[in-house]
NUPA-990533 format. One record per residue (C-alpha): residue in three letters; x, y, z. Coordinates in Angstrom, 3 decimals. Layout:
<pts>
+-----+----------+----------+----------+
:   r :        x :        y :        z :
+-----+----------+----------+----------+
: Ala :        X :        Y :        Z :
...
+-----+----------+----------+----------+
</pts>
This chain:
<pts>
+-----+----------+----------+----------+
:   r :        x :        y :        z :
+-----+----------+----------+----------+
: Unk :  -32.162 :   34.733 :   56.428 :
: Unk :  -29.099 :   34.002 :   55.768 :
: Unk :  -27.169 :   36.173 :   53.386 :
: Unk :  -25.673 :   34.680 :   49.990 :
: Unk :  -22.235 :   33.048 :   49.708 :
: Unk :  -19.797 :   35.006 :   48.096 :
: Unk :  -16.785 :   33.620 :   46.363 :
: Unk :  -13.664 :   35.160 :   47.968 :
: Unk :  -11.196 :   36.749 :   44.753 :
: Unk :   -8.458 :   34.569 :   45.326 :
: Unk :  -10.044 :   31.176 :   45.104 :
: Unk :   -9.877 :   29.295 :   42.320 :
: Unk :  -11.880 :   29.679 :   39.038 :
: Unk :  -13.932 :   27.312 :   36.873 :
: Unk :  -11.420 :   27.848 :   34.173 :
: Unk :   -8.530 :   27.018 :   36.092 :
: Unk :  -10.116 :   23.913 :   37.228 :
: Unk :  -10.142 :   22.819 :   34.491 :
: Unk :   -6.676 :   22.809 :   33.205 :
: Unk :   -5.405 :   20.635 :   30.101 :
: Unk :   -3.303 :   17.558 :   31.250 :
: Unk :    0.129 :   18.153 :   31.075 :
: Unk :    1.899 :   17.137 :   27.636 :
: Unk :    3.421 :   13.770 :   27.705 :
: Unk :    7.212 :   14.325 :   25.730 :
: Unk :    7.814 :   11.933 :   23.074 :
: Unk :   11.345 :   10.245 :   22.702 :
: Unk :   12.175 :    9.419 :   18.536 :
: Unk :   14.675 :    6.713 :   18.483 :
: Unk :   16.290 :    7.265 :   15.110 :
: Unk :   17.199 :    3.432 :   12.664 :
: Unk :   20.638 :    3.150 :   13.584 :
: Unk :   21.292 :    1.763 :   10.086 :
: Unk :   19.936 :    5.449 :    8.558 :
: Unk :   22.329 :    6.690 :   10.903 :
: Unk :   25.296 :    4.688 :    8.830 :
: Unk :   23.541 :    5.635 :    5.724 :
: Unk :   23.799 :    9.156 :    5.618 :
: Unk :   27.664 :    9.386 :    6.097 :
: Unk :   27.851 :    6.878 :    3.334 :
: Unk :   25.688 :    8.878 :    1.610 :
: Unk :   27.565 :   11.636 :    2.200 :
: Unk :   30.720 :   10.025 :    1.381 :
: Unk :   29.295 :    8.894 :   -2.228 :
: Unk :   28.421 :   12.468 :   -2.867 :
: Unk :   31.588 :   13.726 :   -1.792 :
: Unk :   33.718 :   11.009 :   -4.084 :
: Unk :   31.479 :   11.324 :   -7.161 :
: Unk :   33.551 :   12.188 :  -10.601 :
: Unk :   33.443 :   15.627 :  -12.031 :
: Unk :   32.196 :   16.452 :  -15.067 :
: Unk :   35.528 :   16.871 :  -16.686 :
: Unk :   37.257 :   13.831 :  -14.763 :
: Unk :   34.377 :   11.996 :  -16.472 :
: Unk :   35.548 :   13.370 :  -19.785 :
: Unk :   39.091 :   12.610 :  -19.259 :
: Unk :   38.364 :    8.861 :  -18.136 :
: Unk :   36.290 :    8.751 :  -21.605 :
: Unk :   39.205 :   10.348 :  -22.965 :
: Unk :   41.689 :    7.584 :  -21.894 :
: Unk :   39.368 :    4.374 :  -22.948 :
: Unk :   38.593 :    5.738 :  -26.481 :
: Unk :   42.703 :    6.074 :  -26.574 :
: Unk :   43.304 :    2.871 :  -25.451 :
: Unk :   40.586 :    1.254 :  -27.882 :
: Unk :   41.728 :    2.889 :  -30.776 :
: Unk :   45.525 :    1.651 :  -30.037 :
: Unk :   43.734 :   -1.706 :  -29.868 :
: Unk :   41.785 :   -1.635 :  -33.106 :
: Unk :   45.124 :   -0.032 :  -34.796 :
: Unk :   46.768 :   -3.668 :  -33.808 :
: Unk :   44.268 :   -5.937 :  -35.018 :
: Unk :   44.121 :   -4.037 :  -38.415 :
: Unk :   48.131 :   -4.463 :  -38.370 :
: Unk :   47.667 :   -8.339 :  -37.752 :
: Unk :   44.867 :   -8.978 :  -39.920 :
: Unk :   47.327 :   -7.436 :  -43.060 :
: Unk :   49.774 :   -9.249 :  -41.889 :
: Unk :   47.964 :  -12.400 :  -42.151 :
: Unk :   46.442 :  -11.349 :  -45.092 :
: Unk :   49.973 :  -10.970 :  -46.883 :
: Unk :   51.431 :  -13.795 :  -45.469 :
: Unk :   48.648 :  -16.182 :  -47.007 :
: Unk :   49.099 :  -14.406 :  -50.594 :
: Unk :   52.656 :  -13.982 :  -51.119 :
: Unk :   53.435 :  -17.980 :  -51.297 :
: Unk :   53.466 :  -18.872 :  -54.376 :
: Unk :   55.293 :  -21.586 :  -55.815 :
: Unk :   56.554 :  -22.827 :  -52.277 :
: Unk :   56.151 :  -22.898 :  -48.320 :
: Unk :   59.196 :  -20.639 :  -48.219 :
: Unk :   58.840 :  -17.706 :  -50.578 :
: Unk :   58.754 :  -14.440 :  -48.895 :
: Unk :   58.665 :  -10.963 :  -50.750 :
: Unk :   62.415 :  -10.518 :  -49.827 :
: Unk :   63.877 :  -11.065 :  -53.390 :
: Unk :   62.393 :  -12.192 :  -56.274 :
: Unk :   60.105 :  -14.911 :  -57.181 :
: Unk :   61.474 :  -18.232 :  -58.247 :
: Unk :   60.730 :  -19.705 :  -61.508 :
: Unk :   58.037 :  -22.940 :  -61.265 :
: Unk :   60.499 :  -25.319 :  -61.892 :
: Unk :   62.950 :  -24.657 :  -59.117 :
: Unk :   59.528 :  -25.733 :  -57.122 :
: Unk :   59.257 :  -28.977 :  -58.550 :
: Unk :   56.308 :  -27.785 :  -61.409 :
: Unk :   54.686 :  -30.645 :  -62.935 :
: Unk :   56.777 :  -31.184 :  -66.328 :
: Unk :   55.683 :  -33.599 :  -69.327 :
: Unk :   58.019 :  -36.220 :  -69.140 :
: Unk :   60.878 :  -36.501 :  -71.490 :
: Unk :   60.298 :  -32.373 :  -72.283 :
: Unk :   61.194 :  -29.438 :  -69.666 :
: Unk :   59.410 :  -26.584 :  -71.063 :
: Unk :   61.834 :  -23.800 :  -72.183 :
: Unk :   60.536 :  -19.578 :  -70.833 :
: Unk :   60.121 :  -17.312 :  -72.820 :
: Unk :   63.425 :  -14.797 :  -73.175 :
: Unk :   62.713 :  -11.395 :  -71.321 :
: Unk :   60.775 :   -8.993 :  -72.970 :
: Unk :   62.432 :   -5.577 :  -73.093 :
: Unk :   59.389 :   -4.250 :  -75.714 :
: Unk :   61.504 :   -4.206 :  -78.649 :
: Unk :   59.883 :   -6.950 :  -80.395 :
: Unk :   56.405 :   -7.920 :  -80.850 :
: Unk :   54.368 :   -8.116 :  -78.014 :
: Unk :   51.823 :  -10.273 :  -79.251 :
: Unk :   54.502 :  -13.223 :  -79.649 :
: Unk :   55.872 :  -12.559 :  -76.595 :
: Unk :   52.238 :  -12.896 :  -74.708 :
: Unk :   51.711 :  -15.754 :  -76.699 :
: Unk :   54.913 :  -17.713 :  -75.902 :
: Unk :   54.134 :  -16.539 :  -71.774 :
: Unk :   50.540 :  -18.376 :  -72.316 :
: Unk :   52.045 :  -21.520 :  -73.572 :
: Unk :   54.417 :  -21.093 :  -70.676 :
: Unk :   51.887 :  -20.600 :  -67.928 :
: Unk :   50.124 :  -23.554 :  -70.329 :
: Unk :   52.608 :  -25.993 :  -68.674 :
: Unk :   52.221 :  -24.863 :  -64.804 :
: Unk :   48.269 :  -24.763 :  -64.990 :
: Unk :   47.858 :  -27.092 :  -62.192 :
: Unk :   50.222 :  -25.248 :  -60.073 :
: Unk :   49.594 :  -21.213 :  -61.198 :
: Unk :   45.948 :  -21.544 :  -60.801 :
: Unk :   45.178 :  -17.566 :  -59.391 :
: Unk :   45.329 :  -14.716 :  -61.999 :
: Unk :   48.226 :  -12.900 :  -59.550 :
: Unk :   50.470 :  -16.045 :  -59.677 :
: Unk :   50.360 :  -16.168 :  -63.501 :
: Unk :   50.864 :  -12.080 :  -63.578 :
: Unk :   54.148 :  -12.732 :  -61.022 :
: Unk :   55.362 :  -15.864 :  -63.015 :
: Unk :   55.501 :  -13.904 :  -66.262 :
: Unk :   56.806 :  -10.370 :  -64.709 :
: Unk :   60.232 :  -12.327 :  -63.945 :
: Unk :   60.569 :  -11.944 :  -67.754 :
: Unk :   60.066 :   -8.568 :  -67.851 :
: Unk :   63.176 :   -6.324 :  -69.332 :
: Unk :   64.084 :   -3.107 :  -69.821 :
: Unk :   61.742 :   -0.575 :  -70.620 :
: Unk :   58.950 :   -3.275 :  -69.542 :
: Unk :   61.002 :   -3.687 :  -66.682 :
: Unk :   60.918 :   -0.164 :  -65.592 :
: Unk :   57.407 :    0.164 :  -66.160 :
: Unk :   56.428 :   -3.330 :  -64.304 :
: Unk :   58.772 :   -3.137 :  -61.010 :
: Unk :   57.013 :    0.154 :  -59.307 :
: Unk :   53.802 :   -2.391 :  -59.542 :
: Unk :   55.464 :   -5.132 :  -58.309 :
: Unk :   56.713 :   -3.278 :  -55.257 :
: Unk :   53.439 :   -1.655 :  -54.942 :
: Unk :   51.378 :   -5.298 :  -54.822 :
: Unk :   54.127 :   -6.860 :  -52.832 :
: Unk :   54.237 :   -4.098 :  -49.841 :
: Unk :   50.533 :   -2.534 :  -49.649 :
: Unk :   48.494 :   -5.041 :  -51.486 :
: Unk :   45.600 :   -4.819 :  -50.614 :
: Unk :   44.704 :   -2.341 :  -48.506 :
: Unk :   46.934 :    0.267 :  -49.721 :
: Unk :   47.715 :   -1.102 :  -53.146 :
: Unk :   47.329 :    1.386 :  -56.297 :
: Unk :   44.061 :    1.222 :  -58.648 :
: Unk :   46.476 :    0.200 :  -61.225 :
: Unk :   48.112 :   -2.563 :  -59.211 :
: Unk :   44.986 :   -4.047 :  -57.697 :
: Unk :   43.641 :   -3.668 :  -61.948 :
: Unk :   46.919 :   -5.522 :  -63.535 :
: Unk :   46.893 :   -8.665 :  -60.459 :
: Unk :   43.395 :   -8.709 :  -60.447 :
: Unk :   43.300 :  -10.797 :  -63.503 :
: Unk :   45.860 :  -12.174 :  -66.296 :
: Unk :   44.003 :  -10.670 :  -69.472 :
: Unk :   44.100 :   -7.294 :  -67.721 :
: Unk :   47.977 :   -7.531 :  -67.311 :
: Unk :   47.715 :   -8.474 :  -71.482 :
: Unk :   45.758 :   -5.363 :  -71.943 :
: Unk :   48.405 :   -3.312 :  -70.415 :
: Unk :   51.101 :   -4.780 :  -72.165 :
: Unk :   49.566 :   -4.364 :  -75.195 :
: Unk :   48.494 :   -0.344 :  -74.889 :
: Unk :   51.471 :    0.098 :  -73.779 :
: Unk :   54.130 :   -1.581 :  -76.064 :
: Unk :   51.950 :   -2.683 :  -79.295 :
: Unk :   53.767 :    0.237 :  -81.359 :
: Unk :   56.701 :   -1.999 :  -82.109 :
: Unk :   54.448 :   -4.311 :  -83.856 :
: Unk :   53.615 :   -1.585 :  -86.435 :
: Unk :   57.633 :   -1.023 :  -86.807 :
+-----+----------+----------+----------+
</pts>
């Protein structure tokens, strides 16, 4: 009989055998447009404002804007004055002082040139002085239709004391009217019976005289 085979040591194994294939390697091919991506990327981050350049560019735009609104305002008054101060003509400006109707060409009943009032210096009585500036302004109706043209016509005949209390208004209506015009300016040119009023709580002693 023949005696069993025995496996020598060094021979192989069952295990061995069976051995795991080998790995297969795996090649990544990388988008080349992620590649130019990332630098940009990269370069974005890296130019990216600060927080305070941020501030500074905010800074600079709210500057220039309120420059900008600070000139329209400046036109827009401008405008504003240019279209009020005309009054009896194309050419009157606030240089000087205002014209009387007539050197305008006023409409004038024919055969009569109606005669102003003499200046009022608050001597005499005011009531026949506002009277005779009515009938004045009576005449140039059709012309001094605003309540501001009929206060400017009659402060030309303003004297004296009148005078001295009248020509701080003027010069107040003329230059900041009417954004920056007094309470008591924008009160006497806002209408002709307020300029009365004044005139009359102001100089209606010498009646009682």
């Amino acid at each position: 009989m023949a005696p069993p085979s025995t496996r020598s040591q060094g021979g192989p194994s069952s295990q061995s055998q069976q051995q795991s294939p080998p790995a297969k390697e795996t090649i990544e091919i990388q988008d080349p447009e992620a590649e130019e991506k990332q630098p940009k990327e990269q370069k974005g981050k890296k130019g990216k404002p600060t927080v305070d350049e941020k501030l500074d560019i905010l800074a600079t735009e709210l500057h220039a804007l309120r420059q900008e609104n600070t000139r329209l305002a400046r036109q827009l008054r401008t405008k504003e004055r240019t279209s009020t101060f005309p009054l009896f003509g194309a050419n009157q400006t606030r240089e000087g002082t205002v014209p009387p109707p007539s050197y305008h060409g006023m409409p004038e009943v024919k055969g009569y040139k109606p005669t102003p009032p003499k200046p009022y210096d608050g001597t005499t009585d005011v009531e026949g002085f506002l009277v005779q500036a009515r009938l004045h302004l009576k005449f140039y109706e059709n012309s001094l239709t605003e309540d501001y043209q009929k206060v400017m016509a009659i402060f030309q005949l303003l004297a004296g004391k009148v005078l001295l209390w009248s020509e701080p208004i003027m010069n107040d209506y003329l230059v900041n009217y009417p954004d920056q015009s007094s309470d008591l300016t924008n009160y006497v040119f806002g209408n002709y019976e307020h300029f009365e009023e004044r005139m009359r709580a102001l100089f209606g002693d010498s009646d009682r005289e």
